[in-house]
N, C-alpha and C positions, 0 to 999 in steps of 0.2 A: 292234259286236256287243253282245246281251245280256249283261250282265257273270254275271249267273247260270249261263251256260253253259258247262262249264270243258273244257276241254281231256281226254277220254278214251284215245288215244293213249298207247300204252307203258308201263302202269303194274303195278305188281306189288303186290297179285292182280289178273289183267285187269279192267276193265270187266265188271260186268254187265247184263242185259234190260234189271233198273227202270235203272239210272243212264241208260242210252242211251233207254229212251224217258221219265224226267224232260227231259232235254237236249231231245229232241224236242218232250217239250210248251212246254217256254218258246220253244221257236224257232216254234211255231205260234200260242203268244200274241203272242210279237213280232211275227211279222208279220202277222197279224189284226188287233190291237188289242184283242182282247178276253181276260179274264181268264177268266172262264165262259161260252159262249156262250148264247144266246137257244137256245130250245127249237128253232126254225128251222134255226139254222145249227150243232146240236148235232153232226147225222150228217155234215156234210163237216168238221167239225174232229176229231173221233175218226178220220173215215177218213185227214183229212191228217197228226196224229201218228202213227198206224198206218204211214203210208208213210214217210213220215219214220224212223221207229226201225229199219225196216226195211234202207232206203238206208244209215242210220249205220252199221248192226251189218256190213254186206256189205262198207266202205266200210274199219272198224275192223280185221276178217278180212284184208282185201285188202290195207295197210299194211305195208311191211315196212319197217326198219332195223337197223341194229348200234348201235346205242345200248344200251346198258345200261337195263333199265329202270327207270320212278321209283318211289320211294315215295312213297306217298299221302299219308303223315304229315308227310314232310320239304317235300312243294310244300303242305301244309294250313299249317306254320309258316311258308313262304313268303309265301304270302298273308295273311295274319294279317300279317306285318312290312308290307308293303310296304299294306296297306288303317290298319296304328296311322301309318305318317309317310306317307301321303297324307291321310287326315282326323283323324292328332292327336289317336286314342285310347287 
């Protein structure tokens, strides 16, 4: 998977629109392959992130656990450790 795409699920404050359809748009560059599309293939990649954020949001709502939620801050230093001892910054 996109390593830019992070996990939205359970977090406190929830997810909001932009972060679910930022996720959206790199899940529709990844599989496109394109970073900006061509003037062409503009309007079905706008329309496929549109569906996409959509699907997510409905996806995110529909989710339930008894988890305790996370903080955003504490998986932010998670990542951070875990991207300094796998490339040693």
């Amino acid at each position: 998977m996109c390593r830019s795409i992070k996990p939205l699920f359970n977090f406190d404050p929830p997810v909001t629109e932009d972060e679910v359809r930022a996720a959206s748009l790199q899940f529709v560059r990844k599989i496109s392959g394109f970073t900006k599309p061509s003037k062409a293939n503009e309007n079905a990649f706008l329309a496929a992130v549109d569906e996409i954020s959509r699907a997510s949001s409905r996806l995110l709502r529909a989710l339930e656990t008894s988890a305790a939620p996370k903080n955003r801050e504490d998986e932010a230093a998670k990542a951070r450790a875990r991207a300094a001892e796998r490339f040693g910054a």
